[in-house]
Residue, then its C-alpha position, 0 to 999 in steps of 0.5 A: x484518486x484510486x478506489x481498488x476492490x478490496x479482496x481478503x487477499x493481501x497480495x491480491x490487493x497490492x497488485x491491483x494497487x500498482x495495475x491502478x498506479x500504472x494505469x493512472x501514470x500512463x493516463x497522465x497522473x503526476x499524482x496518486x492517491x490511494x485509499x485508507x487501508x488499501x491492503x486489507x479490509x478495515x478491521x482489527x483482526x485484518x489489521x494484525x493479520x497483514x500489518x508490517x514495518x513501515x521504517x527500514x521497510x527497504x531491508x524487510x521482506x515483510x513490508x510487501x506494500x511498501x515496496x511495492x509503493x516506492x517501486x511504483x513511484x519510480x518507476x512511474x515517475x509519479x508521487x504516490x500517497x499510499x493511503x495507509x497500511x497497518x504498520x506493525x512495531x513491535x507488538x502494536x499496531x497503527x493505521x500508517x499513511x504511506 
């Protein structure tokens, strides 16, 4: 179970996320969990700010944590419960696990 320090920085978040994974990995984890809302602080307005896709996340140049998170598992060879980011679909919004 990973617990980052949140930053308002986005891609702060994410990176530190996958330093963790990686760590955790070479420390002998099969599995990986990280928290709710791992890429933001937990607030609306945050929540629209870094919201993105969650479905054709491969093709989107938006859905940073998403990447991220496949990228890790792989390379790692680890299962990785991503928490949950804010998922943008359309105009709403929801608190996705990944």
């Amino acid at each position: 179970l990973l617990q980052p320090k949140m930053s308002k920085d986005k891609t702060k978040n994410i990176e530190k996320a996958s330093e963790m994974i990686a760590t955790a990995a070479g420390e002998g984890a099969q599995v990986v969990v990280l928290p709710e809302m791992f890429i933001c602080d937990y607030n609306l307005e945050e929540f629209k700010k870094n919201a993105e896709p969650v479905i054709g996340f491969a093709e989107n140049d938006d859905a940073h944590s998403m990447k991220m998170l496949s990228k890790a598992a792989k390379d790692h060879g680890v299962y990785i419960i991503g928490g949950s980011i804010p998922e943008k679909d359309g105009d709403k919004i929801y608190n996705t696990c990944a």
